[in-house]
C-alpha positions in Angstrom: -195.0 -74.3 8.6 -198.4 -73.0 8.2 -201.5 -75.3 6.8 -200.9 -74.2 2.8 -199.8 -77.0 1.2 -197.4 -76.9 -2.1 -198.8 -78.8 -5.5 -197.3 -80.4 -8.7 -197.8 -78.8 -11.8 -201.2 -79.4 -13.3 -202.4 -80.8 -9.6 -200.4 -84.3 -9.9 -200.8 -86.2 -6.9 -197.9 -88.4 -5.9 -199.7 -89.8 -2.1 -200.0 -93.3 -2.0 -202.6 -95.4 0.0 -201.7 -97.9 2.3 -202.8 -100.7 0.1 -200.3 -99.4 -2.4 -197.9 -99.2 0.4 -198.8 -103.5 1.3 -198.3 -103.9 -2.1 -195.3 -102.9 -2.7 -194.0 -104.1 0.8 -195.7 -107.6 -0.5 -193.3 -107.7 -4.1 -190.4 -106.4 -2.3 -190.1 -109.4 -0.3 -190.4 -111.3 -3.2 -187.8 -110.0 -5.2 -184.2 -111.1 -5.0 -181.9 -108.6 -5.9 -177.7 -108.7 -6.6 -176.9 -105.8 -4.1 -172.9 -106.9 -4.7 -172.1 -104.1 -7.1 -171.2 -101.1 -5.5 -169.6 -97.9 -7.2 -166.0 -97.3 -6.5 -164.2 -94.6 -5.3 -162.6 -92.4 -7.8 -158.9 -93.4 -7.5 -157.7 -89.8 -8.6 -159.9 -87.8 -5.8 -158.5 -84.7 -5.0 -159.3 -83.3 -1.9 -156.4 -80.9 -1.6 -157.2 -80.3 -5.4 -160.8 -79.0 -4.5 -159.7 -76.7 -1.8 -156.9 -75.1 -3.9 -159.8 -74.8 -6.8 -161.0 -70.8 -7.2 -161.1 -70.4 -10.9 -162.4 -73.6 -12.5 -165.9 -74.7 -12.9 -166.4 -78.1 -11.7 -168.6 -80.5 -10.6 -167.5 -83.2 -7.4 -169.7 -86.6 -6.9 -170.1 -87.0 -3.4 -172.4 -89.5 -3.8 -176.6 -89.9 -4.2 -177.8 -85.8 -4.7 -174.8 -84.3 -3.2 -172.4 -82.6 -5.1 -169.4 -80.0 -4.5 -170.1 -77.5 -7.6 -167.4 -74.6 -7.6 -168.1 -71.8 -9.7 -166.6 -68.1 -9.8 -164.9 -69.4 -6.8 -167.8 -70.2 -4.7 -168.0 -73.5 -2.8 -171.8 -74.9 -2.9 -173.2 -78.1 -2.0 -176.0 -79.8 -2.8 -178.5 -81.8 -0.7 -175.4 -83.0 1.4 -176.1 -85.9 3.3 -173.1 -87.6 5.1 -175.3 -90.1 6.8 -173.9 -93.8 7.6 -177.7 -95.0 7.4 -181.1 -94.4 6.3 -183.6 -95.7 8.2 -182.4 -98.9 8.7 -180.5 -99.5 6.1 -176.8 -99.1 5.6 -175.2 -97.1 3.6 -174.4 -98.6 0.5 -170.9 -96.9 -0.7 -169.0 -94.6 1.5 -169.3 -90.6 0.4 -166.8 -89.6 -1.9 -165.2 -86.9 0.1 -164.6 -86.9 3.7 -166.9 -83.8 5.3 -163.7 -82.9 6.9 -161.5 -82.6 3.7 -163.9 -80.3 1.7 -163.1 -76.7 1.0 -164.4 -74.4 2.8 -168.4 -74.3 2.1 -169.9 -71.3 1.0 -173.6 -72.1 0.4 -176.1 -75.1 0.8 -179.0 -75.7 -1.9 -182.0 -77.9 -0.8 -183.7 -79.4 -3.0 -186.9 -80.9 -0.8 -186.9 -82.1 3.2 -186.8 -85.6 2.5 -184.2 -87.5 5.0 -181.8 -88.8 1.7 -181.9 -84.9 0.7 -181.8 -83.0 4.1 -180.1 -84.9 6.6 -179.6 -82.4 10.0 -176.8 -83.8 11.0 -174.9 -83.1 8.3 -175.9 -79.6 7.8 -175.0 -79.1 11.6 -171.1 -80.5 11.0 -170.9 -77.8 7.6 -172.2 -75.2 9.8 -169.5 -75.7 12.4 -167.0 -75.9 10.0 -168.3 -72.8 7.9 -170.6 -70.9 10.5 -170.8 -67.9 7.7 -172.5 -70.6 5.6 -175.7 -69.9 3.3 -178.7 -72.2 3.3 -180.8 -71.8 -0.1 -184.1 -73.4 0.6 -187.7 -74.5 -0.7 -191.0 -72.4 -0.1 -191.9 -73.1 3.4 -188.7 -74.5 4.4 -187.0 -71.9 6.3 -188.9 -71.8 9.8 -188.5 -76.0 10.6 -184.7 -75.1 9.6 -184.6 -72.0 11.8 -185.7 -74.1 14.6 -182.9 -76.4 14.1 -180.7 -73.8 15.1 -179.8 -72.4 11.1 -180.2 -68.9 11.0 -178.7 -67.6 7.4 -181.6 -68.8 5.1 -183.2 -67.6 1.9 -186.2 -69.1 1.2 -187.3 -69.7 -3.1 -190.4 -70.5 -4.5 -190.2 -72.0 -8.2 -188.9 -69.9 -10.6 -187.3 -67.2 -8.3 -183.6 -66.4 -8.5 -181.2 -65.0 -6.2 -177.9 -63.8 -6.3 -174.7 -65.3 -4.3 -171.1 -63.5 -5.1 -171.1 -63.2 -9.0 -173.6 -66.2 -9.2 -177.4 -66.6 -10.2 -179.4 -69.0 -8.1 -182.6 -70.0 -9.6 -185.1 -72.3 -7.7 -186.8 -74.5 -10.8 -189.7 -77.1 -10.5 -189.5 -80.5 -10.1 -192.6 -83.7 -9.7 -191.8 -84.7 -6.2 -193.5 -84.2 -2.6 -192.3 -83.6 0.7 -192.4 -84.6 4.4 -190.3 -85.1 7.6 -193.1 -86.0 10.0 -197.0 -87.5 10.0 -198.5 -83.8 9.9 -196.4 -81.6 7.4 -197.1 -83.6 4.3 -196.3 -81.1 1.4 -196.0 -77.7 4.1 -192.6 -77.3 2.0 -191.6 -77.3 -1.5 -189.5 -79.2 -3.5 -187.3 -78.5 -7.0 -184.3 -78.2 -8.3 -181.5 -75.5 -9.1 -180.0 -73.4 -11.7 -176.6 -72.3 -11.2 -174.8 -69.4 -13.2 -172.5 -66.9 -13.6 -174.5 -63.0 -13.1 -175.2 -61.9 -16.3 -174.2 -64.2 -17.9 -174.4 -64.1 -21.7 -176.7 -66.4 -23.9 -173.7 -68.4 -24.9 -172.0 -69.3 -21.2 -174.1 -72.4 -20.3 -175.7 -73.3 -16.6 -175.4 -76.2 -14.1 -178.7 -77.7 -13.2 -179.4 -79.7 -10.6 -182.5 -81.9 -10.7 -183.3 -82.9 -7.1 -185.8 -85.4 -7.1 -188.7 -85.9 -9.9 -191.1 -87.6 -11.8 -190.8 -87.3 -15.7 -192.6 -84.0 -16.3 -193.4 -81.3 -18.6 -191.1 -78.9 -16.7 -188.0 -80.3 -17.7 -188.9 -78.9 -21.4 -189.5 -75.5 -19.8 -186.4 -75.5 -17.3 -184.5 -76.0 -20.9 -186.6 -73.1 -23.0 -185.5 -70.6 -19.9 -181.7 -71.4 -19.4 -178.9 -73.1 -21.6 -178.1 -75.6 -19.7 -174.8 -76.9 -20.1 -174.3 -79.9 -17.6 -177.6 -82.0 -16.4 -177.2 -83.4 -12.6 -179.9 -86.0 -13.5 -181.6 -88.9 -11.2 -181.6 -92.1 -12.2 -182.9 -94.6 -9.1 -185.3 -95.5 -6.5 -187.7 -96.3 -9.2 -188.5 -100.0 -9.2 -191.8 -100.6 -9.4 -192.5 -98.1 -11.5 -196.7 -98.4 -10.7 -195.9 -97.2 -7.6 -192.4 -94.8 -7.9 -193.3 -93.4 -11.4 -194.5 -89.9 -10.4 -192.1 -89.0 -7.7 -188.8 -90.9 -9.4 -187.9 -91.1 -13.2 -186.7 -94.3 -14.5 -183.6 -93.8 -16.3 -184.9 -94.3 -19.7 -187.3 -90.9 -18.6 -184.0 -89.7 -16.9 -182.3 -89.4 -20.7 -185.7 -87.5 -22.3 -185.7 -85.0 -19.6 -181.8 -84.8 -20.5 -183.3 -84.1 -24.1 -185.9 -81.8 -23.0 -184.0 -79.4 -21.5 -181.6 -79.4 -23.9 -178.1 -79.6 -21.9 -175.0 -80.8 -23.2 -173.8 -83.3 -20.4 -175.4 -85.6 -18.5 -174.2 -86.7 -15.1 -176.0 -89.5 -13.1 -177.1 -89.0 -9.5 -179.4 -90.8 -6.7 -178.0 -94.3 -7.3 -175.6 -95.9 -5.5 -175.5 -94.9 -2.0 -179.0 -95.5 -0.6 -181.4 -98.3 -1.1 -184.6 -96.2 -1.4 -186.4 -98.7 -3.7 -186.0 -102.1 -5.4 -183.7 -101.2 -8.2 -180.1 -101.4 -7.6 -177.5 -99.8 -8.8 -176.0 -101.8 -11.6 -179.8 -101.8 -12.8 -180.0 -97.9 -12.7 -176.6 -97.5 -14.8 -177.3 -100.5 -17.4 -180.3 -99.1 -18.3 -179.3 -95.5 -18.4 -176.1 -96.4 -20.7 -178.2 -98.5 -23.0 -180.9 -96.2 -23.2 -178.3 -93.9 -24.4 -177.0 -96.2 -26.6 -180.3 -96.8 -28.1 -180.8 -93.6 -29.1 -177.3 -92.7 -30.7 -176.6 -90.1 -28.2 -172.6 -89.3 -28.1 -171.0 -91.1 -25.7 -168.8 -88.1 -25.0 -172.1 -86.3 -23.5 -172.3 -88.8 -20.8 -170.0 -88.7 -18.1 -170.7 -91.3 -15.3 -168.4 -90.1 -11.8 -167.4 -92.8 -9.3 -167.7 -91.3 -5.9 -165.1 -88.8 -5.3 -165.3 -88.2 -9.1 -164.8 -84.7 -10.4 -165.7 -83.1 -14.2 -163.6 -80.2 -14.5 -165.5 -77.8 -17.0 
């Protein structure tokens, strides 16, 4: 990976010492949380559906940052991760779709390395299934992957586009960090993605997919560069905020970023399948939809999936 190491915009440092780290350990075992809500499986879920799909856009909750977006009839996934567990934890909800009842896949988009974002084995089973498959990475992310055995890579730093069968894939910033092991602490970058047709007019809108972040000025900039027409927003893993606040929005933040860069929709994300941090995910949706209600926002903007859930645009 080489010793340059990717920063934040304007130098924002997400590390954390270790007393921050006993800390939090220390109020987390504290806390008593209701874990017994868990999001359902979209009754309607269409597998066959999804693989007869080649003309309409739309946008397939698989569950925490991975989605099925199909565009100009091209298959992509996002961060898929098809994991049972993380770390020791259990897998909250099962994924929406069954791996094995997708379409076939055309292209992967990273968002960062983290394990709930880039899980190997997952990546491995796609690339069996699909072994023409694309993998769209992060700055400094292609030669750990190519030692994994992935081959078909193109590697993005923030704000560079490439170009994948009629669509536009632009790599945008995020406030995040990244690491797999002790030593490679920030060797990678980390951001989110801008999907659209190429070409595309002024008037045909974008898909944008935030990965992981902080509340930052970026998401005002992402918005001034594209019109964005549906937001893939986070909205968990940010309890307590002292010590999450830079690396994970709260959903309150979640909404203004919504407003910043100007999209249409919003769809939730990163809730509901792992427990990363101490919110759960009834927490992360009440405080999104009365956030949302706070501010008079139309309720016809916000369109919360259950797993398997798909938004046909």
């Amino acid at each position: 990976m080489g010793k340059f190491r990717y920063e934040n915009m304007n130098g924002v440092s997400v590390s954390k010492s270790f007393a921050e780290i006993r800390q939090w350990r220390k109020e987390r075992s504290a806390k008593r949380k209701d874990l017994s809500f868990v999001v359902p499986l979209c009754p309607d879920a269409s597998a066959e559906w999804l693989q007869e799909n080649r003309s309409r856009t739309a946008v397939t909750w698989i569950g925490h940052a991975t989605f099925l977006v199909q565009m100009n009839g091209v298959n992509l996934l996002t961060d898929p991760v098809w994991a049972e567990r993380m770390g020791f934890a259990k897998r909250l909800a099962p994924p929406g779709i069954a791996l094995e009842k997708l379409p076939a896949i055309d292209a992967v988009l990273l968002s960062h390395s983290h394990y709930d974002h880039m899980h190997i084995a997952s990546l491995k089973a796609l690339h069996r299934r699909n072994p023409g498959m694309k993998l769209y990475v992060p700055a400094g992310l292609a030669a750990p992957l190519r030692r994994r055995g992935f081959a078909r890579m193109t590697e993005l730093n923030w704000w560079e586009k490439t170009e994948l069968a009629g669509l536009e894939l632009h790599f945008v910033p995020a406030q995040h960090w990244s690491r797999r092991t002790l030593t490679d602490t920030n060797r990678s970058h980390w951001g989110g993605w801008i999907i659209q047709r190429s070409g595309a007019s002024q008037e045909e809108e974008a898909i944008y997919f935030a990965g992981d972040s902080g509340y930052f000025p970026g998401f005002k900039l992402i918005g001034e560069r594209y019109r964005i027409g549906t937001a893939l927003m986070p909205i968990g893993a940010y309890e307590p905020e002292w010590f999450m606040g830079k690396q994970h929005v709260t959903p309150e933040q979640a909404v203004q970023a919504f407003v910043d860069c100007g999209a249409e929709r919003f769809v939730p994300m990163h809730y509901g399948a792992f427990r990363l941090a101490d919110d759960t995910p009834r927490e992360a949706l009440d405080r999104l939809l009365a956030e949302w209600q706070r501010r008079g926002l139309p309720p016809d903007r916000l369109h919360v999936l259950l797993h398997g859930g798909t938004l046909k645009l």
